[in-house]
Structure formats: structure tokens, C-alpha cells
RODO-2510 file (C-alpha; in nm, 4 decimals, decimal comma):
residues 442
     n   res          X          Y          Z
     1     x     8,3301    18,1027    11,7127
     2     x     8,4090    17,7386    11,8579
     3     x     8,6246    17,5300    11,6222
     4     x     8,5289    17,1477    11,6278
     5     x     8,7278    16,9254    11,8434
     6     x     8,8235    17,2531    12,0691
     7     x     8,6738    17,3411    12,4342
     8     x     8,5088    17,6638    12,4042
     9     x     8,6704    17,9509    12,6240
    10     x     8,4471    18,0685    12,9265
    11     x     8,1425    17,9120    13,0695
    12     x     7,7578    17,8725    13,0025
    13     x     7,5505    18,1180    13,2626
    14     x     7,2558    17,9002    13,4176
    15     x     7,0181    18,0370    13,2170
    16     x     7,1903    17,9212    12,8984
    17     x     7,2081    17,5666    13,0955
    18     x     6,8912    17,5316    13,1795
    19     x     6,7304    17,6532    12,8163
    20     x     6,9846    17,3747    12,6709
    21     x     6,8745    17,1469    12,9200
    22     x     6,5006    17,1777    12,8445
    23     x     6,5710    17,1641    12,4918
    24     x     6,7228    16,7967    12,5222
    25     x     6,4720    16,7082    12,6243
    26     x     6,2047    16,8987    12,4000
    27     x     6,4102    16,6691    12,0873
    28     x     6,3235    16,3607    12,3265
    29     x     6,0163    16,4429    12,2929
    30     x     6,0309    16,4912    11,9078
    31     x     6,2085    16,2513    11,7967
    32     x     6,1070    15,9194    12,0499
    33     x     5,7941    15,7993    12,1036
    34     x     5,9021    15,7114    12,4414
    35     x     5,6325    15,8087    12,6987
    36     x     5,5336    16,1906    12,6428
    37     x     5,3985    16,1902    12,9944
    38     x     5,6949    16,1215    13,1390
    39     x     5,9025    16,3723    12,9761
    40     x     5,6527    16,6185    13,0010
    41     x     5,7277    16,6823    13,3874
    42     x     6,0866    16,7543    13,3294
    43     x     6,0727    17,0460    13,0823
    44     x     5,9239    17,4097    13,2069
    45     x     5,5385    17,4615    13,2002
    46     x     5,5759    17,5996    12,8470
    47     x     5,7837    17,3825    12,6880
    48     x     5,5406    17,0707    12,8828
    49     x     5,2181    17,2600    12,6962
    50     x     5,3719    17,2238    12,3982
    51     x     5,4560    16,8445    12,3761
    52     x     5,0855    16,8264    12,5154
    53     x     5,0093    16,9631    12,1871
    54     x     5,1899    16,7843    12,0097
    55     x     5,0745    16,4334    12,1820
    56     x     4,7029    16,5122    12,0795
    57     x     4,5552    16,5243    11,7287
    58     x     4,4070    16,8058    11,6035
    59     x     4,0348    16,7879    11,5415
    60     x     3,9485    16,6851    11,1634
    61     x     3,8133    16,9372    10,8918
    62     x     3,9830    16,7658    10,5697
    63     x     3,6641    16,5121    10,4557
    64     x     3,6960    16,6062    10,1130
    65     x     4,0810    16,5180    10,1216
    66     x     3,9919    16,1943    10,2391
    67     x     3,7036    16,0563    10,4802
    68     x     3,8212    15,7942    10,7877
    69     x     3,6649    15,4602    10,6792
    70     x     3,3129    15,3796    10,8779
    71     x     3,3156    15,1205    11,1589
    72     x     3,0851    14,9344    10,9621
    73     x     3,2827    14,9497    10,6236
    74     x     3,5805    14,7626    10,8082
    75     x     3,3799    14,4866    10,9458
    76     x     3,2308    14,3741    10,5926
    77     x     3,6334    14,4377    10,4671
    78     x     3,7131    14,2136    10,7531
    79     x     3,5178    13,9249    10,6527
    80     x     3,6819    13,9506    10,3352
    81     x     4,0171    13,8623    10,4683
    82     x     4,1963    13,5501    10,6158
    83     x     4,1515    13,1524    10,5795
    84     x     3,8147    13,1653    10,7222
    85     x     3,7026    13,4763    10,5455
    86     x     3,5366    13,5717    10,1428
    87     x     3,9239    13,5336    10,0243
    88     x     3,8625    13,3971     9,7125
    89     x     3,8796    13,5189     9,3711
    90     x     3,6165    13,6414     9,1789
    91     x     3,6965    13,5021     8,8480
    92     x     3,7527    13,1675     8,9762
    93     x     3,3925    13,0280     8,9095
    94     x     3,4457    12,6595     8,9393
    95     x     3,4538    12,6369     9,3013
    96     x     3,2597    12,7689     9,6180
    97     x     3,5628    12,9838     9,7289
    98     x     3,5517    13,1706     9,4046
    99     x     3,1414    13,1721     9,3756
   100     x     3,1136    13,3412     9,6886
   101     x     3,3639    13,6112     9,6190
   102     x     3,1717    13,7149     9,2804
   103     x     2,8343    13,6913     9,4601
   104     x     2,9638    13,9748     9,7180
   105     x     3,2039    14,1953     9,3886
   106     x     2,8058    14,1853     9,2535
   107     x     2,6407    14,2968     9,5698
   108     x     2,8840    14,5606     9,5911
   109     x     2,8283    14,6705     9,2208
   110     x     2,4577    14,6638     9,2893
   111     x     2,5142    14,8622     9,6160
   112     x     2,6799    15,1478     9,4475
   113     x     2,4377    15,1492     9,1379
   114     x     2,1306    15,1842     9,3536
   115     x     2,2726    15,5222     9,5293
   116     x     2,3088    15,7202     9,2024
   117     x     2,0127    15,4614     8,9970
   118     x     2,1676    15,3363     8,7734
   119     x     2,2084    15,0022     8,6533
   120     x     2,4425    14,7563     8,8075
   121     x     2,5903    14,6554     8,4987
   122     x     2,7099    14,9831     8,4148
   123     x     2,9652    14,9794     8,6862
   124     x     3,3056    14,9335     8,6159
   125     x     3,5497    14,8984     8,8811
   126     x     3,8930    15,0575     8,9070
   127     x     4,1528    15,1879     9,1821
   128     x     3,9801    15,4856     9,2311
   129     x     3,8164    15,8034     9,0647
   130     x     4,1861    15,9085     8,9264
   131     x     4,1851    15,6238     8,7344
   132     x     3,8208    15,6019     8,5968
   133     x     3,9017    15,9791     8,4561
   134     x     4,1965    15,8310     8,3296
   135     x     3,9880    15,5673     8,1240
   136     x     3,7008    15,7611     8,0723
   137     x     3,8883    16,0685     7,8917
   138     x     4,1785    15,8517     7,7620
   139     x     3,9423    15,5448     7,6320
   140     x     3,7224    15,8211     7,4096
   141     x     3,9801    15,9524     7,2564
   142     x     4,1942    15,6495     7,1834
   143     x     3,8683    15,4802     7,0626
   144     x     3,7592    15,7941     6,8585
   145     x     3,7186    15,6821     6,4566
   146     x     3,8762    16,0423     6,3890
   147     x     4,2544    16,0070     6,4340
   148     x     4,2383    16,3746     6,6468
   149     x     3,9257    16,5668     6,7766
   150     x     3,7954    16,8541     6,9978
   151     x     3,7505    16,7971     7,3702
   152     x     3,6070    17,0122     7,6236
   153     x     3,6639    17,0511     8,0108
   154     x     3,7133    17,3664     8,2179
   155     x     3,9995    17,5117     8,4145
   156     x     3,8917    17,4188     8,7901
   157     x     3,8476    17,0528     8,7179
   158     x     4,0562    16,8315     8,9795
   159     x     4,4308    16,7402     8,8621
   160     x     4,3219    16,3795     8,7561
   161     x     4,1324    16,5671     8,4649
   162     x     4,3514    16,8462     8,3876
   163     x     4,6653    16,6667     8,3563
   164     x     4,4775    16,3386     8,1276
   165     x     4,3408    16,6177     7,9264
   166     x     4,7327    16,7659     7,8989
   167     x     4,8695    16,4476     7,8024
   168     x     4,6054    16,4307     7,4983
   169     x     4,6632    16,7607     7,4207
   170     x     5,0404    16,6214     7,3497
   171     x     4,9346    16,3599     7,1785
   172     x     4,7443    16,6051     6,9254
   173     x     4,3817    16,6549     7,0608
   174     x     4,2404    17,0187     7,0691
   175     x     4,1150    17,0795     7,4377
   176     x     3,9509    17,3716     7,5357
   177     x     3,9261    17,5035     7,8829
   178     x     3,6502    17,6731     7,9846
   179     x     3,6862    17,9700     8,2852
   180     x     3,4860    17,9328     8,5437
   181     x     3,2238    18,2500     8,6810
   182     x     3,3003    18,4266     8,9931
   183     x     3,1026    18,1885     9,1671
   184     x     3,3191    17,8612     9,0892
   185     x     3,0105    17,7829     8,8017
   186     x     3,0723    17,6494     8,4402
   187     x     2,7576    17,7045     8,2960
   188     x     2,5648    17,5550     8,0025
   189     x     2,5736    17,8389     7,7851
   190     x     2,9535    17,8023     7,8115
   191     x     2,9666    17,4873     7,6833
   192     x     2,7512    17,5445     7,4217
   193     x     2,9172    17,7868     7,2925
   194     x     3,2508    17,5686     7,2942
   195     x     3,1010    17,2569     7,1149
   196     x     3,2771    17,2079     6,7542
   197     x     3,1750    16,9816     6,4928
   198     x     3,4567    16,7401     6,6215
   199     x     3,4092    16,7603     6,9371
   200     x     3,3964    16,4182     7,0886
   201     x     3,3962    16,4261     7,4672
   202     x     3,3344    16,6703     7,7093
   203     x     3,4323    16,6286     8,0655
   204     x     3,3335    16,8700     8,3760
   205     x     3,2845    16,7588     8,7793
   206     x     2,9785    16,7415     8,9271
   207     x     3,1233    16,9043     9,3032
   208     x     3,4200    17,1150     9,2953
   209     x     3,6675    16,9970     9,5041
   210     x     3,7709    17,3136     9,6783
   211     x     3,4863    17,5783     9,6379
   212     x     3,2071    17,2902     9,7262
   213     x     3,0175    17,4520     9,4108
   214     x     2,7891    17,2466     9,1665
   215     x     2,7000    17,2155     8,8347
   216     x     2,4342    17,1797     8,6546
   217     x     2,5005    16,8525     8,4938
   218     x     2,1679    16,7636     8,3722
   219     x     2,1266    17,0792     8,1676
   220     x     2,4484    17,0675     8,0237
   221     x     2,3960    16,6734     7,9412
   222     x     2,1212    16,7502     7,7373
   223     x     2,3189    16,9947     7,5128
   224     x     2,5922    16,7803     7,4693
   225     x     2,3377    16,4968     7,3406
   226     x     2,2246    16,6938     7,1305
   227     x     2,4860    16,7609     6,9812
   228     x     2,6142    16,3765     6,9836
   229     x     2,9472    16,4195     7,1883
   230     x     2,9830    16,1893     7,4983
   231     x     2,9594    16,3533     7,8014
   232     x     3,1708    16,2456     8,1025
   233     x     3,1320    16,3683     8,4934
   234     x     3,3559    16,3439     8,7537
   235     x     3,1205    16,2801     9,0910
   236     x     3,3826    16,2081     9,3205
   237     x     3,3281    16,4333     9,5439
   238     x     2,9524    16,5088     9,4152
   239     x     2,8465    16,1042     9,5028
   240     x     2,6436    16,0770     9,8221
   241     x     2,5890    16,4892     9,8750
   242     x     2,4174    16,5220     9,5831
   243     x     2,0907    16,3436     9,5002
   244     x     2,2515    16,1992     9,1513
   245     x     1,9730    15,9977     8,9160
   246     x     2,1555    15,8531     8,6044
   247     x     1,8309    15,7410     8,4875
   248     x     1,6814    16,0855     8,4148
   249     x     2,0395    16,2948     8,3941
   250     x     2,1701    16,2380     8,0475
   251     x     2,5353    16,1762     8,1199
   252     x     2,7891    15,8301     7,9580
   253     x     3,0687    15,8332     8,2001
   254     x     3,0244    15,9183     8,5395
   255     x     3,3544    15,8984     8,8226
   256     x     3,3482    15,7653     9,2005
   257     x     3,5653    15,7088     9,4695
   258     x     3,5464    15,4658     9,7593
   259     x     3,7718    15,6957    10,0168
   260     x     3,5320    16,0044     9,9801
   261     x     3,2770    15,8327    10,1322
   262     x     3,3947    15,6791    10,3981
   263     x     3,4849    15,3652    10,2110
   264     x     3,8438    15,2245    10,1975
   265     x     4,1412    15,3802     9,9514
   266     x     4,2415    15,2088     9,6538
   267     x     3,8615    15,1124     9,5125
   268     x     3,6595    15,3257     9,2548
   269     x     3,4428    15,2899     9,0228
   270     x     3,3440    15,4134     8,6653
   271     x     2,9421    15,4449     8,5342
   272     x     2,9955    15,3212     8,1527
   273     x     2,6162    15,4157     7,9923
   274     x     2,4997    15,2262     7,7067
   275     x     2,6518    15,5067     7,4728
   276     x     2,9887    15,4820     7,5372
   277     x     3,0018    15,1207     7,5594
   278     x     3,1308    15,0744     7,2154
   279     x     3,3060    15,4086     7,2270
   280     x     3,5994    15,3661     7,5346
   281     x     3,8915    15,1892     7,4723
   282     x     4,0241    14,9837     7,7956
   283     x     4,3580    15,1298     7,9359
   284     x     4,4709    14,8204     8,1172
   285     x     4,5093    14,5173     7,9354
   286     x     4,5368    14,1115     8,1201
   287     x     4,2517    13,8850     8,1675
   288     x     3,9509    14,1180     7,9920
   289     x     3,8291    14,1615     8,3479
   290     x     3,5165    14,3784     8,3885
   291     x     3,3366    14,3952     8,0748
   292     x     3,7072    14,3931     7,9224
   293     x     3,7340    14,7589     7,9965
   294     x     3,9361    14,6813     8,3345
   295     x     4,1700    14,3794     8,3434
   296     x     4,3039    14,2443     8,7000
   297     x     4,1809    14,0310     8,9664
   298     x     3,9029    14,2303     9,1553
   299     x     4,0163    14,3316     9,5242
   300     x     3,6834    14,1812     9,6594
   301     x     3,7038    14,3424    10,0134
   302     x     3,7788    14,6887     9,8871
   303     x     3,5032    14,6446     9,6682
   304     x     3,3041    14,5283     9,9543
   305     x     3,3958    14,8173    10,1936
   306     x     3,2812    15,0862     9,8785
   307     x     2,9491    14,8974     9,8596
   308     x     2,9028    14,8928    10,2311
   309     x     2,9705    15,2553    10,2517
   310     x     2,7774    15,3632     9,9218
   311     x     2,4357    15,1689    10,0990
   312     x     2,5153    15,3550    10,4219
   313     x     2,5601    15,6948    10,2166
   314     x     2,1924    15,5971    10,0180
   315     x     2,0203    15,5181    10,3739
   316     x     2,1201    15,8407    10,6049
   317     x     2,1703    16,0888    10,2724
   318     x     1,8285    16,2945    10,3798
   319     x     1,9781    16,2537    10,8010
   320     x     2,3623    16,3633    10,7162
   321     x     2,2514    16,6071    10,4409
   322     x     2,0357    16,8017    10,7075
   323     x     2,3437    16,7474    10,9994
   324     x     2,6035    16,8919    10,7761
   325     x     2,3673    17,1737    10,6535
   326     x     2,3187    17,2664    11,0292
   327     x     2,7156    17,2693    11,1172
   328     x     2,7641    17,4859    10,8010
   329     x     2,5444    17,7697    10,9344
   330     x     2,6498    17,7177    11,2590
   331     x     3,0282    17,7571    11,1632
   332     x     2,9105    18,0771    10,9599
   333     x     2,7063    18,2318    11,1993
   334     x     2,9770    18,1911    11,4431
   335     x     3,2438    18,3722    11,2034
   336     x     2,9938    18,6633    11,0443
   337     x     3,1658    18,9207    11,3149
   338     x     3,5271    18,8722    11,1668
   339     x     3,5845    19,1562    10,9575
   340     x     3,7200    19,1089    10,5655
   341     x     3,5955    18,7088    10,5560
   342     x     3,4574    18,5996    10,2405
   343     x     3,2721    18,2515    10,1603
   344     x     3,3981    18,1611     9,8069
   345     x     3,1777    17,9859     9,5528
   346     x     2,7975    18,0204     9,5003
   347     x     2,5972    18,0457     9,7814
   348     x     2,2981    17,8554     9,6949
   349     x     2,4195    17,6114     9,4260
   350     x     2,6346    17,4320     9,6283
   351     x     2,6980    17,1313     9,8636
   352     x     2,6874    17,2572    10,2352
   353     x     3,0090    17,0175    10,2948
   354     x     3,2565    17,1938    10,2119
   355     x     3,4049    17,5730    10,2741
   356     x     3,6428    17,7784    10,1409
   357     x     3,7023    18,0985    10,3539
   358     x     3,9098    18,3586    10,2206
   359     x     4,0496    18,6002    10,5113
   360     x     4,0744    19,0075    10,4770
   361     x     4,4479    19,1740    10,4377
   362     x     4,6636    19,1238    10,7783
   363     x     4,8074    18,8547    10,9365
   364     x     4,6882    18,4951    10,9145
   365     x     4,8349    18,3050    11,1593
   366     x     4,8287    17,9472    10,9662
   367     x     5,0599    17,7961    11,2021
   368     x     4,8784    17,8755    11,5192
   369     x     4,5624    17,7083    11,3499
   370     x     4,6942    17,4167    11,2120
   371     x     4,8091    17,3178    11,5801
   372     x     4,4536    17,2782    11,6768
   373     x     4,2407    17,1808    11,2959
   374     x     4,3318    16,9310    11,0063
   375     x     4,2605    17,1702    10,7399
   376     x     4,3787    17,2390    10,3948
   377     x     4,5047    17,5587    10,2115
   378     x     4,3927    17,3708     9,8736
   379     x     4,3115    17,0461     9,7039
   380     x     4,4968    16,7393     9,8621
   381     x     4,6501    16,6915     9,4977
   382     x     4,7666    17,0552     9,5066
   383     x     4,9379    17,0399     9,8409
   384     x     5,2505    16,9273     9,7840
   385     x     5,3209    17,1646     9,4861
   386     x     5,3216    17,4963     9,7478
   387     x     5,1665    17,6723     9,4374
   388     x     4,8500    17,8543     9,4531
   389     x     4,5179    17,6472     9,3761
   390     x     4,4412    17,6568     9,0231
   391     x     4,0761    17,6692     9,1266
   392     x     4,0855    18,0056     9,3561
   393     x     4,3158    18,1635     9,0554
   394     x     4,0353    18,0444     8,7606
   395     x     3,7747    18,2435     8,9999
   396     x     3,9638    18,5674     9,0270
   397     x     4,2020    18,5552     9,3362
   398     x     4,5424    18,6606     9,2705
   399     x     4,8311    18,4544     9,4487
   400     x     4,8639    18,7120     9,7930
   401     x     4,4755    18,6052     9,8333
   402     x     4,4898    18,2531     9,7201
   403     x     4,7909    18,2215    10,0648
   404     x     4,4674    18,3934    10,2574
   405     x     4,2582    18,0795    10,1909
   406     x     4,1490    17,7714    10,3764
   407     x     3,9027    17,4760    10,2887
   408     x     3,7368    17,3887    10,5956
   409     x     3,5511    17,0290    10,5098
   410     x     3,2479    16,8820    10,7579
   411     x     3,2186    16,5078    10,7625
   412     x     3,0031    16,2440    10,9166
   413     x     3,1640    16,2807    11,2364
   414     x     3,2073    16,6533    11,2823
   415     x     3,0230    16,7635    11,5896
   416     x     2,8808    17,0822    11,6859
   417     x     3,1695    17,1335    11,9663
   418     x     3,4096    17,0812    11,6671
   419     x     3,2726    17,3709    11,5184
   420     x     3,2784    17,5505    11,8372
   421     x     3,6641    17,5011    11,8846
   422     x     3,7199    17,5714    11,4767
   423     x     3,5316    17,9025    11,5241
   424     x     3,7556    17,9739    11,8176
   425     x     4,0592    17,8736    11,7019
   426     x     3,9852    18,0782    11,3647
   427     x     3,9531    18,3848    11,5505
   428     x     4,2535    18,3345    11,7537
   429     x     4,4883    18,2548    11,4308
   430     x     4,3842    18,6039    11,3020
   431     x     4,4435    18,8043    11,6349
   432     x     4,8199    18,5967    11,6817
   433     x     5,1227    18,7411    11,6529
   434     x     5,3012    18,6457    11,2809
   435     x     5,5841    18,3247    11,3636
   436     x     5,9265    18,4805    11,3364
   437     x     5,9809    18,3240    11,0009
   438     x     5,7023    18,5165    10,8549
   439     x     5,8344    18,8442    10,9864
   440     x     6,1923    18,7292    10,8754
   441     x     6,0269    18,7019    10,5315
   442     x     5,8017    19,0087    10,5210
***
């Protein structure tokens, strides 16, 4: 072993020189961002494919992590900004500047009314759909006349849900979780059977996040009416896949989300029906902004951009409904001769957007696939945890199954070559050899 400070005895063989030489210049490549192309021609052909690699993105299948904001979204965003743009601030009503601003905040609010009907004045804005389940969970039970009370949700709801309905539980609320079916389902009879006398909310999502499944909201609204709780959704993922009709579905609090939709990231929105009105107490406090459910000045070209994008979603639903339903069956088609794979989640009541492939015993070369797809192994909230999803272990996967899992997610701008190149790249990530670390492991 060399000490530091000492020459080492003896004398690197050429070979040695040469693999230390190419690796110089492999951590050139890593760690600059000085002209791949160049480098590229002094390493060997297999260290040059690599950087190659590494110099081009991977194609996208993460939409329902987050969707890249439409070309059309940024230029209404854009003429929000600067000296000669909509800069000024809604709330300031004594002046043109301000005027303006409000007129667009109320297009916008109009904009993302009309794709699930409802009416415009039951739109609340926020930062996003974490923080309308935030308000929407939190604000019924802080406004509840009962000091505690009985809430409902299930066990595969998104993290924004599950950990607000924690934090009640430590503050003294009785929550109950209902368990999912094999098929990623909560169903009404479920719920019914979990309603209590003092139950006063109970919150489930329209789209599961990771399984793409969907429940029947409008059935299990009408049994929560009757029995006079308030009955929140979470429609993040659920809002421009799924034809939603707030006039005819009998739901008080519905979630959305601007960056699922190919709007921009920090802008949501809460539906506030005329039930809960009275019944949600606001979170954030400074102005009374928004019905006073929401203080703080509105960010008028995020709440452009979600507009923009919700109108966009409400004119080519039928058009990107019927593209994404034909990529689905061409990806599964494509991957019905790979022995051991299994399509989690209910086959028919679902949303063709979104996949979650479970792969049979053997080697799953995740590494190998990730080089060549964006994909993820769970929910984007999940991710950095390293734990298994909560969702795959609700439906009956254990943990060694739950590691053989990916959510493949089609988007707007997945093409049918993408799916080509997924389908291959699939295939070859099962036949390649394990990476040393996993065979170190094993």
C-alpha cells in the first residue's frame, strides 16, 4: 500500500496508463460542461458511447410526476411579466395597472371552472394541490363546532393527504383508513360502512397517482350527503383525464394542480361548493385575499399559465384522451410476450395515462433502463424516501415486488416511436446482466 507523500515502488504497465488516462478524462467529462464533443474523441470507443449517453436526455415517461409547461402556457405567462407586461396587482383596484391584472386572475378562474363546470366563484386559488388538501382537510376540522370528530380517507391517498390527515390525528381527530381492493379501488360500500355519527369529512382522490385507477366519486358523494359529512376529492391528477361535472357529482371540496397539466409549478387551485363555504376555516391569514379563505397577493401569471392550460386541456380532452388511449395499447401490445409482467390496478376503471408494470422474479436491470427513459419506481413524493410505495403495499405487493415496479406515465407529447424505444429498452433491462453492485449485494 502507497503511503501519502511517498513515490510508489515499481511502475504502471501501459495498460494501467492508458485505463487511468481515459478515466481523466471520463471525470472531464463528468464533472465540466466543457464541450462533450471534444472530449469524446480522446477516450476509447466505449468510454466515448458512454459520455454520448450521458450528453442526451432520456426520453420522458414521468407526466404524472410533473408535465413540461405548453408552448402556449408560457406565452400568456410571458405577457404577464416585465414593465410592458399584466404586472400589476390584482387587489390594487384603483388604477388600470391593477384592473387589468384582476380582469385576467378572473379569466383564469373562469377558465379552470368551465373544464370541470363548475362555477367560477367557487375557485379558490392556492400554491398548488398540496396546499388546497392542506386547507380543505385542515379548514373542516379546525372549523368543525365539535371540538374532535371522525374523518375518513383511505390508505393509497397521495402524501399531501396522508400526512394532513396524521397531523389531525395528533391533534385528537379519529381517522380511519380505508384498504384499498386488489385493483387499487375504494369502493362505496367501504365508505359506507366507515361513516360514524361524527364523522365530519371524508377525503379520497379521484385518480390514483401511481396505479392510474379511479373512483367512483359520484356514487360515493351521494352517500356521504346523505349522511351530511362534507366530502372532499383530490383531482389532481384526475383534472383534464377525467370528464369531471361538479354540477351533477355531489362533492364540497375538490383539489387541482397547475403543473399536472401542463401549466406552470407553484399555482393550484381549490373548488369550495356552497356547503362548505361556512364550514372551512382559512389556513393562511394577511389581507383576506380570495373569499378570505387564501390571503396573499395573487401570482397573476401563474394563475394565467393554469387557466391557459386548463382551456387547452377542455378543448383537445376528446383528441388527447383518444392519443393516449392508443399509446397505452400500443405500449401493451408491444410488452404481452414478456413473461411474468403484470399491469397493476383495474383494467377498465381507469385513466389510460398512466402504468404501473410489475416485472416477474429475476433480474431487473433498473439501471440499464433509466439510461434511456425518465421513469419512476413510485410517486414523485415517495422517491426520495427509498421506501416501498405505500400504494403497491395497500394493494397486496410485498416489498421484493414493490423494487419490481415501474410507473410508466404518457403525456401530451409522447409519440408512438417513444413507445417503440420504451418497449425496447424494457425488454433489454430484463435480458441485462445485474450492475456489479447488485451482485455485490445479492
Amino acid at each position: 500500500m502507497t503511503e501519502f507523500g511517498k513515490a510508489p515502488t515499481g511502475f504502471l504497465s501501459a495498460a494501467s496508463l492508458f485505463g487511468l488516462f481515459n478515466r481523466l478524462f471520463l471525470n472531464a467529462a463528468l464533472f465540466t460542461r466543457f464541450h462533450f464533443s471534444a472530449i469524446k474523441h480522446c477516450l476509447i470507443p466505449e468510454c466515448a458511447q458512454w459520455v454520448c449517453t450521458m450528453n442526451k436526455r432520456p426520453l420522458y415517461f414521468d407526466y404524472a410526476a410533473t408535465t413540461p409547461v405548453d408552448d402556449r402556457v408560457i406565452q400568456v405567462m410571458v405577457e404577464c411579466l416585465g414593465f410592458e407586461g399584466n404586472f400589476g396587482n390584482p387587489a390594487s383596484g384603483s388604477h388600470a395597472f391593477g384592473q387589468s391584472a384582476r380582469q385576467t386572475v378572473e379569466l383564469a378562474r373562469e377558465q379552470v371552472a368551465q373544464l370541470v363546470n363548475a362555477k367560477p366563484e367557487h375557485i379558490i386559488w392556492t400554491s398548488g394541490a398540496t396546499e388546497s388538501n392542506n386547507l380543505a382537510l385542515k379548514g373542516v376540522a379546525q372549523a368543525s363546532r365539535e371540538s374532535r370528530g371522525h374523518i375518513i380517507t383511505s390508505q393509497i391517498e397521495h402524501k399531501a393527504v396522508l400526512d394532513t390527515a396524521h397531523f389531525l390525528e395528533a391533534s385528537g381527530f379519529d381517522v380511519t383508513y380505508l384498504a384499498p381492493d386488489s385493483d387499487g379501488l375504494v369502493s362505496a360500500e367501504k365508505v359506507r360502512a366507515a361513516l360514524r355519527s361524527d364523522t365530519l369529512l371524508v377525503s379520497l382522490m379521484l385518480v390514483n397517482n401511481e396505479l392510474g385507477t379511479v373512483n367512483d366519486i359520484p356514487a360515493i358523494g351521494r352517500l356521504v350527503r346523505e349522511h351530511g359529512a362534507l366530502f372532499h376529492v383530490d383531482a389532481a391528477q384526475g383534472a383534464g383525464k377525467v370528464a369531471i361535472d361538479l354540477q351533477e357529482w355531489v362533492v364540497d371540496l375538490m383539489s387541482f394542480s397547475g403543473h399536472k397539466l401542463y401549466g406552470p409549478k407553484g399555482i393550484g387551485a381549490l373548488y369550495v361548493g356552497p356547503r362548505a363555504q361556512d364550514r372551512l376555516q382559512a389556513q393562511i391569514h394577511g389581507g383576506g385575499h380570495e373569499s378570505g379563505l387564501r390571503s396573499g397577493t395573487l401570482a397573476t401569471h401563474q394563475i394565467a399559465g393554469m387557466g391557459a392550460a386548463f382551456a387547452i386541456a377542455r378543448e383537445s380532452f376528446t383528441q388527447e384522451l383518444s392519443h393516449i388511449q392508443g399509446l397505452r395499447e400500443r405500449l401493451l401490445e408491444q410488452l404481452a410476450d414478456v413473461p411474468g409482467v403484470l399491469c397493476n390496478g383495474c383494467p377498465i376503471q381507469r385513466i389510460p395515462h398512466t402504468l404501473s408494470l410489475t416485472f416477474g422474479e429475476g433480474h431487473f436491470n433498473s439501471s440499464a433502463l433509466s439510461a434511456v427513459l425518465a421513469y419512476s419506481a413510485t410517486s414523485a413524493c415517495n422517491s426520495a424516501s427509498k421506501a416501498p410505495s405505500h400504494v403497491l403495499l395497500a394493494v397486496g405487493h410485498d416489498a421484493d415486488k414493490a423494487a419490481r415496479t415501474i410507473r410508466l406515465s404518457l403525456g401530451r407529447f409522447t409519440r408512438e416511436q417513444d413507445i417503440d424505444v420504451a418497449v425496447n429498452a424494457i425488454k433489454a433491462a430484463i435480458a441485462a446482466p445485474a450492475p456489479f453492485w447488485a451482485v455485490a449485494q445479492s
